[in-house]
PyMOL commands that place a pseudoatom at each C-alpha (Angstrom):
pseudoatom trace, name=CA, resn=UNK, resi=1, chain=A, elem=C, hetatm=0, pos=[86.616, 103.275, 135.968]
pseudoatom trace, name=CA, resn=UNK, resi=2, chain=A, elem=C, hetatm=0, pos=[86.674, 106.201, 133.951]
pseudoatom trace, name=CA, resn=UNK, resi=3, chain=A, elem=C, hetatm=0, pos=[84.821, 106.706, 130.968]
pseudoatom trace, name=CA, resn=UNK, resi=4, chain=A, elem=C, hetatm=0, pos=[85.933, 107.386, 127.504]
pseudoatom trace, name=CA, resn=UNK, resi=5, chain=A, elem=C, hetatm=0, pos=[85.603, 110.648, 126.222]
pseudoatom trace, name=CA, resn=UNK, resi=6, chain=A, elem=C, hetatm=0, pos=[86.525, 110.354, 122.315]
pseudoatom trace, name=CA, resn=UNK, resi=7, chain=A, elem=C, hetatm=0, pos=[84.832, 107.915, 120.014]
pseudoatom trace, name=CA, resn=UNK, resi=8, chain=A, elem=C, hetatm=0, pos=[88.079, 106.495, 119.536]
pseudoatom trace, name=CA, resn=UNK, resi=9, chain=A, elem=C, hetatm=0, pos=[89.544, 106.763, 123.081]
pseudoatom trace, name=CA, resn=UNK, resi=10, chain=A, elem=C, hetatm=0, pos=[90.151, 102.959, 123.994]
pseudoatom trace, name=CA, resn=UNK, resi=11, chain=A, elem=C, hetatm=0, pos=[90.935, 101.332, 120.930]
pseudoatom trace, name=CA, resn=UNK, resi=12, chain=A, elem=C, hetatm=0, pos=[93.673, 99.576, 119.812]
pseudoatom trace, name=CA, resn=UNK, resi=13, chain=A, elem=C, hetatm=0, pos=[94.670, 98.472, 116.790]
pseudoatom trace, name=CA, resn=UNK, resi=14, chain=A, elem=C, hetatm=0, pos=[94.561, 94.776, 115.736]
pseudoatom trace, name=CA, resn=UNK, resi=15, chain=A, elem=C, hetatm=0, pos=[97.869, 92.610, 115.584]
pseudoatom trace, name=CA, resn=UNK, resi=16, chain=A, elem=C, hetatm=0, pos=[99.500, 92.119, 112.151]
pseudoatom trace, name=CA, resn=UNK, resi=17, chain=A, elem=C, hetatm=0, pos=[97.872, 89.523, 111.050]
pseudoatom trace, name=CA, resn=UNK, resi=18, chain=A, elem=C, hetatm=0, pos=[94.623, 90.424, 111.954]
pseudoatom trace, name=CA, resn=UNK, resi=19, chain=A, elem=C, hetatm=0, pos=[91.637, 92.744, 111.319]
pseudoatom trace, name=CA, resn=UNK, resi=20, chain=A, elem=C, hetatm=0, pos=[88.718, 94.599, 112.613]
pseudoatom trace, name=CA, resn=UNK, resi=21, chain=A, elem=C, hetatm=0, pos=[85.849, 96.426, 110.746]
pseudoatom trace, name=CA, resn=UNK, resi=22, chain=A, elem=C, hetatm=0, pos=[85.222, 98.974, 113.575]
pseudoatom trace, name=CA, resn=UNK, resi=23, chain=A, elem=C, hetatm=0, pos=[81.663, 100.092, 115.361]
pseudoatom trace, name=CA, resn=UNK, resi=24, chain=A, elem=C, hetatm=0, pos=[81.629, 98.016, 118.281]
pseudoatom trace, name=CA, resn=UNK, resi=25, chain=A, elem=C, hetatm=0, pos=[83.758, 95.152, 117.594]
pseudoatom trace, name=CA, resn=UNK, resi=26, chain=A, elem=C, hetatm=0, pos=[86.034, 93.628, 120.993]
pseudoatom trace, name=CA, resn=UNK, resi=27, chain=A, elem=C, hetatm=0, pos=[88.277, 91.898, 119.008]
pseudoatom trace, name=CA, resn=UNK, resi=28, chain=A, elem=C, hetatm=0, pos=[90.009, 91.019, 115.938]
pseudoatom trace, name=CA, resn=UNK, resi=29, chain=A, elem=C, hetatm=0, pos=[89.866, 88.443, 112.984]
pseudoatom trace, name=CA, resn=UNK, resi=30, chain=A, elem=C, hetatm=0, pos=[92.330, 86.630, 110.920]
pseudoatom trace, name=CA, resn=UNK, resi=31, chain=A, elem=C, hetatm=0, pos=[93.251, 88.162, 108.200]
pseudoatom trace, name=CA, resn=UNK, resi=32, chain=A, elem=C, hetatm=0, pos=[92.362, 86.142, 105.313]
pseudoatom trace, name=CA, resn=UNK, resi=33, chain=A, elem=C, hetatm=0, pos=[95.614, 86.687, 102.459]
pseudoatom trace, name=CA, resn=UNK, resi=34, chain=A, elem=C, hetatm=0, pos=[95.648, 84.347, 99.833]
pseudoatom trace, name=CA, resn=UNK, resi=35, chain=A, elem=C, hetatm=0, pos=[98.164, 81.830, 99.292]
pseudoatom trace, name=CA, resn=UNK, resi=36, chain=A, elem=C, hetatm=0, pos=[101.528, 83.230, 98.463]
pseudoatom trace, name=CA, resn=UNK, resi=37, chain=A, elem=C, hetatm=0, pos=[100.387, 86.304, 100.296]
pseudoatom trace, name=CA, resn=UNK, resi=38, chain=A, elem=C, hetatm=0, pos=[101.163, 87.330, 103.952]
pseudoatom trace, name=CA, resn=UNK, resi=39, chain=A, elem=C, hetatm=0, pos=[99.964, 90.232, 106.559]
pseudoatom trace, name=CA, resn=UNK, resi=40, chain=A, elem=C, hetatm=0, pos=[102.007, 93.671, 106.526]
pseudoatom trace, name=CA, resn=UNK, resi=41, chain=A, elem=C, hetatm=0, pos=[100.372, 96.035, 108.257]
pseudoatom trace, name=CA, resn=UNK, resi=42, chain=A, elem=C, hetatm=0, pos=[99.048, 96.337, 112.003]
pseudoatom trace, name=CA, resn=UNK, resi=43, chain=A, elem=C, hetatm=0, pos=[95.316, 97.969, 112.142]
pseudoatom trace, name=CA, resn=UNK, resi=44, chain=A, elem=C, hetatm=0, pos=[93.815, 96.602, 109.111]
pseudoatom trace, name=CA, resn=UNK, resi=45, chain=A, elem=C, hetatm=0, pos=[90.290, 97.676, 108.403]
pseudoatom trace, name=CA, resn=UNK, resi=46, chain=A, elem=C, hetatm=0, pos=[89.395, 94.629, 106.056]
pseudoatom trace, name=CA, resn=UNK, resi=47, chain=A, elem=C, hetatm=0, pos=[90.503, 90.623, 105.870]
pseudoatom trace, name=CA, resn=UNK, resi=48, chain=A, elem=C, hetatm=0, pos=[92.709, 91.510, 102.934]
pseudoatom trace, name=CA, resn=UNK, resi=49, chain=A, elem=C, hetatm=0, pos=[93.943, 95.338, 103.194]
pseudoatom trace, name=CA, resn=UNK, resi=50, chain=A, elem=C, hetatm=0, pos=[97.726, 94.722, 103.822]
pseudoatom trace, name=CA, resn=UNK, resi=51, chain=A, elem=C, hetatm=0, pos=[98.126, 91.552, 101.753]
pseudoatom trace, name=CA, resn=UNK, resi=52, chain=A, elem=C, hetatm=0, pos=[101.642, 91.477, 99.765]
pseudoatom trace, name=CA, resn=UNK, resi=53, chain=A, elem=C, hetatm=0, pos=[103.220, 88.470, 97.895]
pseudoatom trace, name=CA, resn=UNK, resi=54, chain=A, elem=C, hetatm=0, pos=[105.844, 86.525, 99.670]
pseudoatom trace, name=CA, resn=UNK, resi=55, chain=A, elem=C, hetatm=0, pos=[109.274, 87.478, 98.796]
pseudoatom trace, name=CA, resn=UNK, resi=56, chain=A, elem=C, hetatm=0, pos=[111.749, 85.522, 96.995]
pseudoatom trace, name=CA, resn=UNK, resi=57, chain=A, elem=C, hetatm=0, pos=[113.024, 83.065, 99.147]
pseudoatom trace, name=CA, resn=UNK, resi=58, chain=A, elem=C, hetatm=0, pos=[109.926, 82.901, 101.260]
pseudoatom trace, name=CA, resn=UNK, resi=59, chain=A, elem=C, hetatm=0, pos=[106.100, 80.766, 100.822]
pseudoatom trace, name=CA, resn=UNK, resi=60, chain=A, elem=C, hetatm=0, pos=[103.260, 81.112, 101.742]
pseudoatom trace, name=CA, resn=UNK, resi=61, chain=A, elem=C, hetatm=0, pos=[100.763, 78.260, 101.531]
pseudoatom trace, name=CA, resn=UNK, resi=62, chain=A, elem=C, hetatm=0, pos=[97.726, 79.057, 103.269]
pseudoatom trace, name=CA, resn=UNK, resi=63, chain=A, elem=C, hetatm=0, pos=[95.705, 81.955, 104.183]
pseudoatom trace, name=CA, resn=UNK, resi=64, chain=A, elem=C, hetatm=0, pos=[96.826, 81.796, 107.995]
pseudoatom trace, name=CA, resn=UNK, resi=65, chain=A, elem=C, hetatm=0, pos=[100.962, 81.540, 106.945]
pseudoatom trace, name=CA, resn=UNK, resi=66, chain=A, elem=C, hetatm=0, pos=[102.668, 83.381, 109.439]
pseudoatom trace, name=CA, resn=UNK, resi=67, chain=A, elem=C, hetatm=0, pos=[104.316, 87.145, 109.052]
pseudoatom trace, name=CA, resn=UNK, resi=68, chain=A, elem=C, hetatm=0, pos=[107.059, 86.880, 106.355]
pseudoatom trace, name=CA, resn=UNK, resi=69, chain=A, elem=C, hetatm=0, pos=[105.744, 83.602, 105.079]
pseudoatom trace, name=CA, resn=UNK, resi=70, chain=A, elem=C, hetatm=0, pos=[107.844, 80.283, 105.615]
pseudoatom trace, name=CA, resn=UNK, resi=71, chain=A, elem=C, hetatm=0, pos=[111.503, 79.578, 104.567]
pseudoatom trace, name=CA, resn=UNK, resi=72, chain=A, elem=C, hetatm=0, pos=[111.656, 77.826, 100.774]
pseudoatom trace, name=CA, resn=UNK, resi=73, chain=A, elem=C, hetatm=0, pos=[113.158, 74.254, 100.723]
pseudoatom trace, name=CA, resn=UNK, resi=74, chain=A, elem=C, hetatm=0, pos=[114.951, 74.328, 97.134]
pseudoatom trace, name=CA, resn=UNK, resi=75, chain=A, elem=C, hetatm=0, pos=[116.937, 71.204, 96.290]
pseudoatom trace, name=CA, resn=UNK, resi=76, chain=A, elem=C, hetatm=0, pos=[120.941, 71.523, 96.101]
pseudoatom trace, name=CA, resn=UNK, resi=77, chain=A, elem=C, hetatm=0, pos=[121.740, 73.051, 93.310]
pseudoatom trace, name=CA, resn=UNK, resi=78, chain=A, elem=C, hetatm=0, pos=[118.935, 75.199, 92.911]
pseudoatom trace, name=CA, resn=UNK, resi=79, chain=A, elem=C, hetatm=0, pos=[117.996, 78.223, 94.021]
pseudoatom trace, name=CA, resn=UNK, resi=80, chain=A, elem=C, hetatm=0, pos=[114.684, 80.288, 95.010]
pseudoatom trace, name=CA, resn=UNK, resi=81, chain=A, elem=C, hetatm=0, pos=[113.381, 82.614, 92.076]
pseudoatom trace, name=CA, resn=UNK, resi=82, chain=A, elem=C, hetatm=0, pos=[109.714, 83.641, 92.546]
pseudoatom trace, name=CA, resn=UNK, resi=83, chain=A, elem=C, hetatm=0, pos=[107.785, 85.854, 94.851]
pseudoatom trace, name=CA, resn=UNK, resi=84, chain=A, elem=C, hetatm=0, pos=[104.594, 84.695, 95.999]
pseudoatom trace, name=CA, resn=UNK, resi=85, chain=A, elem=C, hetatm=0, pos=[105.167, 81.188, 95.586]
pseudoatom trace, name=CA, resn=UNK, resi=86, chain=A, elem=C, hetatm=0, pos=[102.634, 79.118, 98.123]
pseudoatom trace, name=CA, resn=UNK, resi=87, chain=A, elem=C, hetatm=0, pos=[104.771, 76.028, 97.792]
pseudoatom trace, name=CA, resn=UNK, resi=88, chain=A, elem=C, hetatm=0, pos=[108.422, 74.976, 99.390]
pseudoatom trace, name=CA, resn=UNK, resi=89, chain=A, elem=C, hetatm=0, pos=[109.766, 74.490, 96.167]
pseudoatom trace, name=CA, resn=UNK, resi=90, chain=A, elem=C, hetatm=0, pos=[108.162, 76.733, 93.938]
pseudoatom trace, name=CA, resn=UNK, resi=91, chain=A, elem=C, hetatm=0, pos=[110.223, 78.673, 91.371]
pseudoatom trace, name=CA, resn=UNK, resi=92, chain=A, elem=C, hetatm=0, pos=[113.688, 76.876, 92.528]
pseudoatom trace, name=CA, resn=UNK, resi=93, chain=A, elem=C, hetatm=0, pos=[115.704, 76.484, 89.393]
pseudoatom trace, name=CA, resn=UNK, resi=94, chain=A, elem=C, hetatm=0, pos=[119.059, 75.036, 88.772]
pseudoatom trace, name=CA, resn=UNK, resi=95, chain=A, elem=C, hetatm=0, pos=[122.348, 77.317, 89.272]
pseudoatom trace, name=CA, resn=UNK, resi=96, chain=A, elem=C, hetatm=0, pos=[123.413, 78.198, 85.605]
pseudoatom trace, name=CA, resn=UNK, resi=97, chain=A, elem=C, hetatm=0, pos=[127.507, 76.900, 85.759]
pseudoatom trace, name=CA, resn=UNK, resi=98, chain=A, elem=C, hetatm=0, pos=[129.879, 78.846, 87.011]
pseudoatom trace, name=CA, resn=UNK, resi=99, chain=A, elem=C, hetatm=0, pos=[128.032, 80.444, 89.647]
for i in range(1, 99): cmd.bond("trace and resi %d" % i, "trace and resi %d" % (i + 1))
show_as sticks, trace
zoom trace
């Protein structure tokens, strides 16, 4: 086995989704993105570095929700109109007539 020859020679970075704070860490953490949040970036250097609101259409309810969050749920008739909602049916509204 050789041995590394660059501090950095070696490393990987984490998964989306996950983190690591460097020095001699083997592995990486959950992220921890709040609710209505999700993971966007691979290599994060901190549990929250990366965190973006869920888009429209999308929700994420828990600080584990995977990448992209989970598909909303809106009744008939209504239709998704938030981002970062951390419920199924958060932000659906009614369709105005017509449409």
């Amino acid at each position: 086995m050789l041995a590394a020859t660059t501090l950095t020679e070696g490393c990987t970075p984490c998964a989306r989704g996950f983190y690591s704070n460097g020095g001699t860490v083997s592995s990486c953490t959950p992220m921890t993105c709040k609710p209505g949040e999700y993971a966007t970036i691979l290599g994060s250097p901190t549990a929250t570095e990366g965190c973006t609101l869920s888009e429209c259409g999308k929700y994420s309810p828990t600080t584990t929700t995977p990448i992209g969050g989970l598909d909303m749920a809106c009744p008939p008739g209504t239709i998704a109109t938030l981002t970062g909602s951390t419920h199924d049916e958060d932000g659906c509204v009614l369709v105005a007539a017509g449409l």
